[in-house]
MARGUTOR-606457 format. One record per residue (C-alpha): residue in three letters; chain; x, y, z. Coordinates in Angstrom, 3 decimals. Layout:
N
r r=ala; c=A; px=X; py=Y; pz=Z
...
***
This chain:
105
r r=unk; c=A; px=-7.714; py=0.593; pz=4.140
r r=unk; c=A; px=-11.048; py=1.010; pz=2.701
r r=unk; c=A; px=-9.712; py=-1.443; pz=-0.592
r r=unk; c=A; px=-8.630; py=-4.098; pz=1.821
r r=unk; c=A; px=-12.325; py=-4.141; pz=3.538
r r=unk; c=A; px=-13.774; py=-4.676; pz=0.058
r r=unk; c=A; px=-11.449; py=-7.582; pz=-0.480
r r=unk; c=A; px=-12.084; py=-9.263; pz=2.524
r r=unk; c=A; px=-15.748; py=-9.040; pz=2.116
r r=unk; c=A; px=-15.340; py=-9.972; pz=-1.623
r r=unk; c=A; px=-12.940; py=-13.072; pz=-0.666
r r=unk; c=A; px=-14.954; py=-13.890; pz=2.180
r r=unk; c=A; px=-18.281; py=-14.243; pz=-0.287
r r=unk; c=A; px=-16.892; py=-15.782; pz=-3.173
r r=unk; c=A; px=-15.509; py=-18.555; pz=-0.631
r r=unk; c=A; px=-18.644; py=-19.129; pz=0.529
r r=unk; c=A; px=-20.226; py=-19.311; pz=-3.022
r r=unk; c=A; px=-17.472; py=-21.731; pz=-3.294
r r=unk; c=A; px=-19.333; py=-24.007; pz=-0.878
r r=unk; c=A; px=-21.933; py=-23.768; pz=-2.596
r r=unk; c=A; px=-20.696; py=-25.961; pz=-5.131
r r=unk; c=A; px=-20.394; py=-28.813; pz=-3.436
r r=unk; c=A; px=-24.002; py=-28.539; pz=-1.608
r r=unk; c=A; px=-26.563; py=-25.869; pz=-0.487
r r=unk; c=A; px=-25.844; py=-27.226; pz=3.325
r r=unk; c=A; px=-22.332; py=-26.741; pz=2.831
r r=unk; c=A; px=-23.143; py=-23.413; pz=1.335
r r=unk; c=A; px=-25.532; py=-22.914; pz=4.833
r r=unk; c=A; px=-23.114; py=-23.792; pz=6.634
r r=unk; c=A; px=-20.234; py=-21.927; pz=5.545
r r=unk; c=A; px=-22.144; py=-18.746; pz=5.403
r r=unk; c=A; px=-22.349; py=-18.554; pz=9.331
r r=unk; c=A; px=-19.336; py=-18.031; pz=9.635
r r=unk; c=A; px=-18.545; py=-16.193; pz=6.390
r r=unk; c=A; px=-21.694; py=-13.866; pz=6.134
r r=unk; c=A; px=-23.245; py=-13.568; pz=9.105
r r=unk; c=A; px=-20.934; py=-11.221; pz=10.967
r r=unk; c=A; px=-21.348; py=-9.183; pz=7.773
r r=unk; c=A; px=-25.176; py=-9.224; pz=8.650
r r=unk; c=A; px=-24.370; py=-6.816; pz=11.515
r r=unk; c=A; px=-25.611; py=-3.463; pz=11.768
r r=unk; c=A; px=-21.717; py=-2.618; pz=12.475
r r=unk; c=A; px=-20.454; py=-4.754; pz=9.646
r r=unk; c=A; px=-22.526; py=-3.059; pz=7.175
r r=unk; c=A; px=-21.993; py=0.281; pz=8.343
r r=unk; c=A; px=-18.151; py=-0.333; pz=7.761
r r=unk; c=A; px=-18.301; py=-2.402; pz=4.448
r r=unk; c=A; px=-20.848; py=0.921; pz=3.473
r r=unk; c=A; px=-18.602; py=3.279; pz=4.526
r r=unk; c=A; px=-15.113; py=1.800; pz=2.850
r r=unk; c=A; px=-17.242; py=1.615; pz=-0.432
r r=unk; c=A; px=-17.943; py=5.467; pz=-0.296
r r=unk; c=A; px=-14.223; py=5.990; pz=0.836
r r=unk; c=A; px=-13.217; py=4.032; pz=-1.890
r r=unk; c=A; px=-14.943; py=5.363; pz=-4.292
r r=unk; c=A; px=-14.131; py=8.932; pz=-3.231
r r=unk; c=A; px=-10.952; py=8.107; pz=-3.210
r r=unk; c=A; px=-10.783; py=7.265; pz=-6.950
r r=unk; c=A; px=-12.775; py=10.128; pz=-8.061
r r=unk; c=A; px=-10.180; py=12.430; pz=-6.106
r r=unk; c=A; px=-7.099; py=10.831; pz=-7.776
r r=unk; c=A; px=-8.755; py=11.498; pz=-11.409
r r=unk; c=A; px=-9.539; py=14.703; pz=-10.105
r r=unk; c=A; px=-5.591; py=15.579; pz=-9.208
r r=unk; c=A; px=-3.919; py=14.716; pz=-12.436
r r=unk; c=A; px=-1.727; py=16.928; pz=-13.788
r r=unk; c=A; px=-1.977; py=16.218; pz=-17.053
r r=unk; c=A; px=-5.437; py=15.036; pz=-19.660
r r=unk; c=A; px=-2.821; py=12.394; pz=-20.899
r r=unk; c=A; px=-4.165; py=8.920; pz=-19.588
r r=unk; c=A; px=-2.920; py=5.327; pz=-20.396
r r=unk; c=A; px=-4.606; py=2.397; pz=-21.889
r r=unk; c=A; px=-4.263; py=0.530; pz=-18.698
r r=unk; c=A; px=-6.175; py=3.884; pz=-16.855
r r=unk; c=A; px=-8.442; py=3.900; pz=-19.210
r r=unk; c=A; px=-9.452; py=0.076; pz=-18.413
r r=unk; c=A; px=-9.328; py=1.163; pz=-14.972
r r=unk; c=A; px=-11.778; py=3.823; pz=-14.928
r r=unk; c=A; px=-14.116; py=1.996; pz=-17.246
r r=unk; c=A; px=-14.191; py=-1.036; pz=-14.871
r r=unk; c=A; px=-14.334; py=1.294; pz=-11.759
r r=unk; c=A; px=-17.652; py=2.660; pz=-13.599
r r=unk; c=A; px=-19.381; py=-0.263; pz=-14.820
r r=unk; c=A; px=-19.049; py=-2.034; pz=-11.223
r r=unk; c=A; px=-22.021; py=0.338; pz=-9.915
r r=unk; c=A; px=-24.273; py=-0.864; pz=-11.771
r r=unk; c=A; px=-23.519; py=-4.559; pz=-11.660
r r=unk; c=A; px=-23.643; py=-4.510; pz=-7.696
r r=unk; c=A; px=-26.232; py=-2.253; pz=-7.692
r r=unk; c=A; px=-28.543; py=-4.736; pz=-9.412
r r=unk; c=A; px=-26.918; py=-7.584; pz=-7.422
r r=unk; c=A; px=-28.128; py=-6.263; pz=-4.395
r r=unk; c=A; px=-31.446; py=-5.555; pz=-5.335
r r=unk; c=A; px=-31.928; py=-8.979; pz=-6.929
r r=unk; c=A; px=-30.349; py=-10.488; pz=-3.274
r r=unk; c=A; px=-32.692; py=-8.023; pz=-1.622
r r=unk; c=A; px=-35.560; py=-9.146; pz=-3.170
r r=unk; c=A; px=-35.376; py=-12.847; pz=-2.754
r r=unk; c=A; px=-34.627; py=-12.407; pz=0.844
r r=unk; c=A; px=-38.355; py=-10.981; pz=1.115
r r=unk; c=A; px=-39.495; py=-13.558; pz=-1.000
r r=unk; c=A; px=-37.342; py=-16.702; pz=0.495
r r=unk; c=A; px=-35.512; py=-15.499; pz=4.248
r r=unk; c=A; px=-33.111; py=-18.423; pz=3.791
r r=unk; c=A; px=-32.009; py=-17.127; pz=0.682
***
């Protein structure tokens, strides 16, 4: 459950970066109905929590192997799963600081 929360907020943003390809006011436009309701208090709290659940959840399925033996493809998988932090983590501080800077942004 907590995966398909993250891909509906992921969808839901990269369509409306997708607007914002063919203008910034199609971009505006788009995002109140694509971003706002993830501006809620509620929204957030959710989105927050199925990132934590997520992420718990993945750390508890390494944590249950049987065996040390792990695939290529696990491997990739756990790398990616680890470098993600990071990249959001800066992406939200860059987004958080331009809002204080520009609150259209």
């Amino acid at each position: 459950m907590s995966g398909l929360v993250l891909l509906l907020f992921s969808a839901m943003h990269l369509v409306n970066l997708a607007f914002g390809l063919h203008s910034i006011d199609a971009l505006d436009a788009a995002s109140q109905y694509l971003m706002k309701p993830w501006s809620t208090l509620p929204a957030t709290l959710v989105l927050l929590a199925a990132a934590l659940v997520h992420m718990c959840v993945g750390l508890l399925s390494i944590a249950q192997r049987r065996s040390l033996v792990i695939s290529r493809t696990d491997w990739v998988q756990m790398t990616l799963g680890v470098l993600i932090i990071p990249l959001l983590l800066s992406h939200l501080l860059i987004v958080g600081v331009l809002r204080q800077i520009s609150p259209q942004f």
